[in-house]
C-alpha positions, -999 to +999 in steps of 0.1 A: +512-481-061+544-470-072+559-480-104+597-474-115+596-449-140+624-448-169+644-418-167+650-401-200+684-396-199+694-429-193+726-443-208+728-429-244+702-404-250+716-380-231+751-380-247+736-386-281+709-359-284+733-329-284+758-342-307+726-348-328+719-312-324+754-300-331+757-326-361+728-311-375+735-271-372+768-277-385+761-301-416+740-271-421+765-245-421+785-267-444+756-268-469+758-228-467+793-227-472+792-252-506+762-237-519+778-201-516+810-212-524+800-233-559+765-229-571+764-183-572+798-186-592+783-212-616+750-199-621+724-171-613+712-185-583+713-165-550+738-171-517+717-189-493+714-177-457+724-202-426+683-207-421+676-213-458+706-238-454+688-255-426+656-257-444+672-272-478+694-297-457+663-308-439+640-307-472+668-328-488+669-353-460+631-357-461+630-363-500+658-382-507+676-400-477+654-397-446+668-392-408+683-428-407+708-431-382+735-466-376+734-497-399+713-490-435+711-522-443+692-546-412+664-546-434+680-565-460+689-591-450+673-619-465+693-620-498+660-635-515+637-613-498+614-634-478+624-661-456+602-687-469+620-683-509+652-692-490+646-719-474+628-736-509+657-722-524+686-739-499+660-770-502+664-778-537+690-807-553+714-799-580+691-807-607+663-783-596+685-754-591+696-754-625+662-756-639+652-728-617+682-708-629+673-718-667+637-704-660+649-675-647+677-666-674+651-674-701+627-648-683+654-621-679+675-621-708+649-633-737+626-604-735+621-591-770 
């Protein structure tokens, strides 16, 4: 039985993955270049080799941003987090919105 099998480099992958690559070595020859350039100058620290660039860029990536790629922000959204709050929220009449936002200010700004 023969199935169709999805060929890897089908329509974007293939002309993505080396920019990727390239992107990556040379964000990581720029993070040489600034750290050599600024941070030896300022301080006692060492010049970093292109590997030891690589490394940091990647270690920095992993603690701090991740390897997120396109839009940031499809997981938010839902401006009041869950789906359900919203629709309560869009449900309510004049009069119980501004006793939910009276609630909420005395919550927020009349912690002592």
């Amino acid at each position: 039985m023969d199935t169709p099998r999805k060929n890897f480099c089908s329509g974007k992958k293939c002309f993505f993955i080396p920019f990727l690559i390239i992107g990556f070595l040379g964000i990581s020859a720029v993070v040489m270049l600034l750290w050599n350039w600024i941070l030896p100058s300022i301080s006692s620290l060492q010049p970093l080799t292109y590997w030891q660039s690589m490394g940091l860029f990647a270690l920095s990536r992993i603690l701090f941003g991740g390897f997120h790629f396109g839009n940031h922000h499809r997981m938010h959204r839902h401006h009041f987090g869950h789906p359900e709050l919203k629709d309560k929220l869009m449900e309510m009449n004049d009069d119980e919105k501004q006793q939910f936002k009276e609630q909420w200010k005395s919550r927020c700004f009349n912690k002592q």
